[in-house]
C-alpha positions in Angstrom: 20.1 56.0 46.3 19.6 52.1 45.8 22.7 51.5 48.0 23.0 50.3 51.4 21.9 47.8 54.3 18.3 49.4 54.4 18.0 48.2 50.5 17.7 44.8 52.3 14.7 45.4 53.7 11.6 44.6 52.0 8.9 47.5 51.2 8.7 51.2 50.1 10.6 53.9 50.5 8.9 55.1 53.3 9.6 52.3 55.3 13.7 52.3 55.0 13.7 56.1 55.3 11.8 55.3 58.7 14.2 52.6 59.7 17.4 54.7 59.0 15.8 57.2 61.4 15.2 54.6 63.7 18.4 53.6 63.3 20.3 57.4 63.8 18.1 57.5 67.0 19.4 54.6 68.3 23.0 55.4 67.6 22.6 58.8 69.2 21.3 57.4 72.7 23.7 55.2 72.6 26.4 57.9 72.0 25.5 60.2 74.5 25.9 58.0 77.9 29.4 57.1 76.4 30.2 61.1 76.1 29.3 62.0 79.4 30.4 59.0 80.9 34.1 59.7 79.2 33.2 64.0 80.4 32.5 62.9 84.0 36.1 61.1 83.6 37.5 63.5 82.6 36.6 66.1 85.1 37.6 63.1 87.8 41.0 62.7 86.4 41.5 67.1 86.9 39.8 67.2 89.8 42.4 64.3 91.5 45.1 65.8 89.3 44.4 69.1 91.3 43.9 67.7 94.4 47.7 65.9 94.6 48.9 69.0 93.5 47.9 70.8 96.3 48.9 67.9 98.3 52.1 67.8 97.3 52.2 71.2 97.7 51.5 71.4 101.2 53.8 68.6 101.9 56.3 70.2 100.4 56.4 73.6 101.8 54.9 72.1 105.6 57.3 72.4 108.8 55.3 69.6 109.6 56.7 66.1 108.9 53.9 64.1 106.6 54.6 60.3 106.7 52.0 58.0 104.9 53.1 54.3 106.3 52.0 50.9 104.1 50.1 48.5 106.6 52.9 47.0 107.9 54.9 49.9 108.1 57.1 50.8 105.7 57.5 54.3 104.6 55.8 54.9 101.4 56.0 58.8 101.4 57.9 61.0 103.8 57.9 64.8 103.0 61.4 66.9 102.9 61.0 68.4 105.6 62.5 65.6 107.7 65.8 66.7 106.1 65.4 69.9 108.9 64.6 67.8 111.6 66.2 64.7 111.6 68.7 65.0 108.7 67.4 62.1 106.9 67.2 62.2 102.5 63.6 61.7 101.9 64.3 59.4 99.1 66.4 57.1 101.0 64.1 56.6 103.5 61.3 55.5 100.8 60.8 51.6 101.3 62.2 51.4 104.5 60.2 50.2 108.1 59.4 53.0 110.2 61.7 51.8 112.8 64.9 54.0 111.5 63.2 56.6 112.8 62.6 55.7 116.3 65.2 55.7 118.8 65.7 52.3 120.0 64.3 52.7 123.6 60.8 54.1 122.2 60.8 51.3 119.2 58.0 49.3 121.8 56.0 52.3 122.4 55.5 53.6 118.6 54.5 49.7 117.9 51.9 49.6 120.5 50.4 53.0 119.4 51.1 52.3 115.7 48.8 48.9 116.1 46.4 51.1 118.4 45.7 53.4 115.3 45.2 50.6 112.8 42.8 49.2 115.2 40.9 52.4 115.7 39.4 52.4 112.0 40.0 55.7 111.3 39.9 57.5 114.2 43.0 60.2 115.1 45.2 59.0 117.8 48.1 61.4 119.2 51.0 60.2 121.0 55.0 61.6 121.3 58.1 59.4 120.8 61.6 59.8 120.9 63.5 59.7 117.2 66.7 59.3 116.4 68.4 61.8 113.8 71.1 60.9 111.2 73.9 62.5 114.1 72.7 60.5 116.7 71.2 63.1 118.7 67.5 62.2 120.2 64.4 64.2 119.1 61.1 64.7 120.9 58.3 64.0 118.4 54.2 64.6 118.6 52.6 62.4 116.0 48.6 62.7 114.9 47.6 59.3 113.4 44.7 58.2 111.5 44.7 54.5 109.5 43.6 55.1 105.8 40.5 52.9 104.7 39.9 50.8 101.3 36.5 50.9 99.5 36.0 48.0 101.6 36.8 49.1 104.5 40.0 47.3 105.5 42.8 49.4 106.8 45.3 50.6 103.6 47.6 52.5 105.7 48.4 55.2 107.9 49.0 58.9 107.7 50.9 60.4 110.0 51.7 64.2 110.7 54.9 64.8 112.7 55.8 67.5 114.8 59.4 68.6 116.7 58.3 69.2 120.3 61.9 69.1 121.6 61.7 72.2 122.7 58.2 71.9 124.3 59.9 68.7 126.3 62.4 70.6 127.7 60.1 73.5 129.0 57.9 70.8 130.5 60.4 69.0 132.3 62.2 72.5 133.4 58.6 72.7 135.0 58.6 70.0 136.7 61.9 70.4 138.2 61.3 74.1 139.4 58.0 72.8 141.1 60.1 70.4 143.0 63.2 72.9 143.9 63.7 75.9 145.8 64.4 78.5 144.0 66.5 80.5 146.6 68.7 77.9 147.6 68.4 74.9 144.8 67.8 72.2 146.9 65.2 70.4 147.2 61.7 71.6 148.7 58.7 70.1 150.6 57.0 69.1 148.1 59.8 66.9 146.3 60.7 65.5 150.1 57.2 64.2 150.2 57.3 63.2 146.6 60.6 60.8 147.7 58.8 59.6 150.8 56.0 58.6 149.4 58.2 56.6 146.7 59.8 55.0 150.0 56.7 53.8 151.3 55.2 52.7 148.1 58.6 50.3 147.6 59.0 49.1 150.7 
């Protein structure tokens, strides 16, 4: 119609109607990447959106205690069920080293196994501790470990699953106590006698 940016070229009609097409095409290429790129972005964004939902959900509703610990150890998420176990508010504990946890005699032990995990790169590591509930009482705990990578590779943080094995303790060291007993008479049997002597020789 006379108006326009293609009126500034020079030659027939032909020609500008063949530039503006050249011109649509162009636009349309460059539209397209741009719409799947913002598609693909948008199926990301529901597909993580999903994925802490189920998360959280499992956290949530888990007997399990899930712990996910900054580098250094601080608690950055701790799930509501350590209100069963140990009595503890979840939200209180957000922020917070590790180390409330832990009952002082054990506080060595998780750090040595805590350092062991971030230096395994990954890798699970298992080991129980002793933790210390809001009443003061002491709790046997099994944790399963693994330190969380970066896109680089450098250790994020770690996640820990935590279990109650108070009860399992107790089993185990009613075990080891029947082994060493009589059970007619209570006292001590041939086995725990040589257990003590060789204790003897080995300190002496």
């Amino acid at each position: 119609n006379g108006h326009g940016p293609t009126q500034l070229i020079d030659g027939p009609i032909g020609l500008r109607v063949q530039f503006f097409q050249f011109y649509l095409a162009v636009t349309v290429l460059t539209v397209m990447p741009v719409a799947a790129d913002l598609e693909n972005r948008r199926r990301l964004h529901r597909a993580m959106r999903l994925s802490e939902m189920r998360y959280r959900l499992l956290a949530e509703h888990s007997t399990d205690i899930l712990i996910h610990f900054s580098r250094d150890g601080q608690i950055r998420y701790i799930s509501p069920s350590i209100r069963l176990f140990g009595g503890h508010d979840p939200a209180s504990l957000i922020g917070q080293d590790s180390r409330v946890l832990v009952a002082p005699e054990h506080l060595e032990h998780v750090r040595a196994n805590y350092r062991a995990t971030i230096a395994a790169g990954g890798e699970n590591r298992t080991f129980d501790f002793l933790a210390a509930t809001v009443d003061g009482t002491r709790r046997w705990y099994e944790t399963h470990s693994r330190a969380m990578l970066d896109d680089h590779g450098g250790v994020d943080g770690v996640l820990s699953v935590v279990r109650d094995v108070t009860a399992r303790k107790e089993t185990e060291r009613q075990m080891a106590a029947d082994a060493l007993t009589d059970s007619l008479t209570g006292l001590f049997n041939r086995r725990a006698f040589r257990a003590a002597i060789k204790r003897r020789v080995l300190a002496s």
